[in-house]
N, C-alpha and C positions, 0 to 999 in steps of 0.2 A: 589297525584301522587308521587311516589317511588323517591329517587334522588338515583340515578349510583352513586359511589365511583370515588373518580377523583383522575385519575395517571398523572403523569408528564412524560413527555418528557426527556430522559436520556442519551440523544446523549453527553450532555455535564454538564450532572450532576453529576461531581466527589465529594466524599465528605472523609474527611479529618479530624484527629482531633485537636480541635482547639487550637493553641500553640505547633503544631507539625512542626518546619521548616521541616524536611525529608517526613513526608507524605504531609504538601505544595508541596514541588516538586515532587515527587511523584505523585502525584496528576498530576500536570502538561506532568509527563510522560505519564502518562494513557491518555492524549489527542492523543498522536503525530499519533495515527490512523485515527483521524478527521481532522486535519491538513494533512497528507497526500493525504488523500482521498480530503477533498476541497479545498486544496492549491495549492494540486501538481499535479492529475488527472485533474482536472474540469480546473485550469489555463493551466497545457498543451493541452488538449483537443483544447482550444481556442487558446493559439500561436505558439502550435508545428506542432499539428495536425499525428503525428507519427503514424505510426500502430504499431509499440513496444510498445509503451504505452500506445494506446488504449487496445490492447491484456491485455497487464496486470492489467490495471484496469478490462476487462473484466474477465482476473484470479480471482481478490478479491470479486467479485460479483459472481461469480461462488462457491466460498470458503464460504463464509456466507452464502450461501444457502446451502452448505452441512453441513455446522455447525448448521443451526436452523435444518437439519433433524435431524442430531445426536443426539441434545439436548433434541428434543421431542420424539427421541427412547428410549434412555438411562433415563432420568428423572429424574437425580442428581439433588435433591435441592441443592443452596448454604448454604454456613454456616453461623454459629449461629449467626451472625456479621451481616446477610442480613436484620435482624430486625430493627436494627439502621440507617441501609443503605436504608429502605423502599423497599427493593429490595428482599423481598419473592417469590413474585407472580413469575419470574422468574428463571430458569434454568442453573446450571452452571458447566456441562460436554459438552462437553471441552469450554473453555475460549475463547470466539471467541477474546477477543483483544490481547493473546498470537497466537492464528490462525494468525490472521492479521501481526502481526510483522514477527513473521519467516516466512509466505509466503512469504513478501515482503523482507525479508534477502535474504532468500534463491535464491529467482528470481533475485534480484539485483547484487548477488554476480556472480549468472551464465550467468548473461550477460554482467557485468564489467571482467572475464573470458575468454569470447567468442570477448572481443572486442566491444563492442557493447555501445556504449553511448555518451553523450552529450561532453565531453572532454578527454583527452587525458587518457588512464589507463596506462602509465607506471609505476606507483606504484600501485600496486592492494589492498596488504596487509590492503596501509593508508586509499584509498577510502573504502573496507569494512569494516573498522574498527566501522563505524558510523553506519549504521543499525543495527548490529550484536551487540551492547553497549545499542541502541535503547529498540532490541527486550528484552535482559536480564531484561532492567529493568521495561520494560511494565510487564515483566510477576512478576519480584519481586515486584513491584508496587500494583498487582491486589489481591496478599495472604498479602503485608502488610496492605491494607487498607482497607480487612476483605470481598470483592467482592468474590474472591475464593479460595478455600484447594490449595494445592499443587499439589493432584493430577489432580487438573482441569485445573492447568495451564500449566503441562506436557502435560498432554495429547492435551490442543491447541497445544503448543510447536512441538510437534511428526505432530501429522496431519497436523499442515501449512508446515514442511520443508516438509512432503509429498505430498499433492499439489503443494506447488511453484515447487518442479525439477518436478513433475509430467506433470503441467500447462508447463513449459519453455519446456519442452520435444514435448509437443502437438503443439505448437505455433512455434518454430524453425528448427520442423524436418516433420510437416505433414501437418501446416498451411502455414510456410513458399514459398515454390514456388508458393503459389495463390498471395503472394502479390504484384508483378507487376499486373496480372489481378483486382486487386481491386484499384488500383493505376491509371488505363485506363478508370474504367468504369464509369458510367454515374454520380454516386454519390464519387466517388473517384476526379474525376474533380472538380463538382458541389462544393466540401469540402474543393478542396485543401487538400486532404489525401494524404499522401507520407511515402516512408521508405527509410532511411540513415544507413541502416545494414551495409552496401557495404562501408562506409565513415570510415576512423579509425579517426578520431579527428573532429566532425561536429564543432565544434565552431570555432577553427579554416580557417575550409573548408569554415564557412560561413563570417568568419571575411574577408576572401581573396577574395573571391569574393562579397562582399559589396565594399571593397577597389577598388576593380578590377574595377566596374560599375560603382563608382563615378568616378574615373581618366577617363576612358571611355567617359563618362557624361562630364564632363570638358573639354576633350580634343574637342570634337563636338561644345561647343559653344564658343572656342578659334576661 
């Protein structure tokens, strides 16, 4: 009986050469799309329950699936590096984890913009400053650790900022007025789904009304 060739699982197999502190972190950069995605979707999913962030995660899902079409139209091996990396067999026009960072720059930025998030944006500048630091060095991250050319990481680079405003455009201006209706209906209840668009400071809003409901609560069993 024939043995199959056995591939690894490379969700979190950065590799790195060894005695390299900058590609060590480096390395560590090229995670922060897996950390996002199950740190920060999959935990709000579960405490937020938002429809902003569900949308958006359903944006990056939306985005890696135009990326694996891309990939399989276009056909760019990576380069000469992918040897070392084990990482042949795979496709590297455009760079989905340069995709992934500037979608999620881009979308983050336009709704830190629009007002729109977990605390207060009066400094816009500071709060974008972190994604957009993110996204650069995901993609400088992915040409120094020989994953991909340059030009495969622009080209993620170009199509996720073109998706995220494309996605925040779909989601804010044609998805938006359904979200009270999804907010009412039977799985919107069932989930405890809600949207705090309408809130300019939710942390805040929800600090004062915790406070509110305790003193409330006390005051009754005075």
């Amino acid at each position: 009986m024939a043995t199959l060739p056995l591939k690894a699982v490379t969700l979190t197999d950065v590799r790195y050469q060894k005695g390299d502190p900058l590609g060590h972190c480096l390395a560590w950069v090229s995670l922060v799309p897996v950390f996002i995605s199950l740190g920060g979707f999959v935990s709000h999913f579960f405490f937020r329950r938002e429809l902003q962030g569900m949308f958006f995660a359903l944006g990056f899902i939306i985005s890696q699936f135009i990326n694996e079409f891309v990939k399989t139209s276009v056909e760019q091996a990576r380069p000469e590096t992918c040897a070392l990396l084990d990482m042949c067999d795979s496709l590297g026009w455009p760079s989905s984890h340069s995709q992934y960072m500037f979608f999620f720059a881009v979308y983050f930025t336009l709704l830190t913009c629009k007002g729109i998030g977990f605390w207060d944006t009066t400094n816009k500048w500071v709060v974008n400053f972190w994604p957009w630091s993110l996204a650069f060095f995901t993609m400088y991250s992915r040409v120094y650790l020989g994953y991909h050319t340059s030009a495969q990481v622009f080209a993620g680079a170009i199509l996720g900022v073109f998706l995220g405003a494309l996605w925040f455009w779909v989601v804010n201006s044609l998805l938006f007025p359904y979200f009270p209706a999804i907010e009412e209906s039977a799985f919107g209840r069932m989930f405890y789904i809600k949207d705090t668009s309408h809130i300019h400071n939710v942390l805040k809003f929800e600090y004062d009304n915790a406070r509110a409901a305790r003193k409330n609560m006390a005051s009754k069993s005075n």
